[in-house]
C-alpha positions as CSV (number, residue, x, y, z in Angstrom):
1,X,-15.7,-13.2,19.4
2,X,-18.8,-12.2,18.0
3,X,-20.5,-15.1,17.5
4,X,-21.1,-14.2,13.7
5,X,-22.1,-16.8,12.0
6,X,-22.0,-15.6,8.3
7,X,-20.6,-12.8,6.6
8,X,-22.1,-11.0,3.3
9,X,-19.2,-9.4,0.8
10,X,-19.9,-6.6,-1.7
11,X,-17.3,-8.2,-4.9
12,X,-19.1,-6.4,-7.2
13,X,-20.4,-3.1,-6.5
14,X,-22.6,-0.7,-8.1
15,X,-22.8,2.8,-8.0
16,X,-23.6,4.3,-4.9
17,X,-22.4,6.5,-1.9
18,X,-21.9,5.2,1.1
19,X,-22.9,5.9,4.1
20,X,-26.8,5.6,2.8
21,X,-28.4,7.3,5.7
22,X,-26.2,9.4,6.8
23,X,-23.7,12.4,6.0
24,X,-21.0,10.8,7.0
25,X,-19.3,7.8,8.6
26,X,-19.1,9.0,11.9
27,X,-16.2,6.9,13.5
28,X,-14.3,6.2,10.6
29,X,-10.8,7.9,11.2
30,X,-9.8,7.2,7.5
31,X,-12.7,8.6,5.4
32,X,-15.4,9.8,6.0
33,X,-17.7,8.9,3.4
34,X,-17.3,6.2,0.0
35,X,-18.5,6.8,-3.4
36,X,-18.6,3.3,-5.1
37,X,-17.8,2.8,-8.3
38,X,-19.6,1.1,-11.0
39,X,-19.5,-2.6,-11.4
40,X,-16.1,-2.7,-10.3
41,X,-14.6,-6.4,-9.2
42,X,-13.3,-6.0,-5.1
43,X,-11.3,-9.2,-5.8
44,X,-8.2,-10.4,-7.8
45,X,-9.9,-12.2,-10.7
46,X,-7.7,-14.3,-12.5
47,X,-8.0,-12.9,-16.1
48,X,-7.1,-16.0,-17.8
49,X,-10.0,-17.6,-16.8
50,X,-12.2,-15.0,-18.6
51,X,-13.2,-14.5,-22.3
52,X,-14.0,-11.2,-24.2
53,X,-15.6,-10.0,-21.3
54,X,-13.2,-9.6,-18.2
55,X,-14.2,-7.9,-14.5
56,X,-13.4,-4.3,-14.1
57,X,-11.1,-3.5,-11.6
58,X,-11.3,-0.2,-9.3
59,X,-9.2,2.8,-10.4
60,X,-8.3,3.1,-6.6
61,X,-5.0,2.0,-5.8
62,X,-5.9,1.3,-1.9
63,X,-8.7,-1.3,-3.2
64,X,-6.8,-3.4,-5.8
65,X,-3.8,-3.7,-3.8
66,X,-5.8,-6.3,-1.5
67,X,-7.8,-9.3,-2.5
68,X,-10.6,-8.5,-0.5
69,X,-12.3,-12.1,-0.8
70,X,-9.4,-13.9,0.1
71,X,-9.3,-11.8,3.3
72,X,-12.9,-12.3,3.7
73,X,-12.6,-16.3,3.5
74,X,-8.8,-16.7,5.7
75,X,-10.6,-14.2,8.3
76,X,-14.5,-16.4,8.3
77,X,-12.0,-19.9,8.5
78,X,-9.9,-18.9,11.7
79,X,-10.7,-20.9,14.6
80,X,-13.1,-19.6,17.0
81,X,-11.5,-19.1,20.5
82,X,-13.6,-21.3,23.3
83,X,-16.6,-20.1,24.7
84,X,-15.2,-18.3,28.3
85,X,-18.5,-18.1,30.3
């Protein structure tokens, strides 16, 4: 509906507080601001497929309950509706 035609996923952050240039997020009826953590993984890594070292997952419940890639790629593959003009 947007017309977006790509998409850019943090799925491995840094530190850093979010929002960057302002106080807070002002229409964001959940939180109002983010602190990221440090290179934490915001997808389900399958840990078999890793050696020694593994990806971090966040400490936050709310983030590792969802694989937030997998949402990103079923959500960028939906159809487009037709054009209505």
């Amino acid at each position: 509906m947007a017309a977006v035609d790509s998409v850019y996923l943090i799925a491995l952050m840094h530190y850093e507080r979010r929002p960057l240039t302002s106080a807070e997020f002002p229409h964001n009826p959940v939180r109002k601001m983010f602190q990221a953590e440090d290179s934490r993984a915001y997808w389900l890594p399958d840990m078999k497929r890793y050696g020694r070292i593994k990806p971090r997952l966040s400490d936050l419940d709310w983030l590792n309950r969802t694989d937030w890639l997998r949402t990103l790629v079923e959500a960028a593959r939906k159809p487009r509706p037709a054009n209505r003009s």
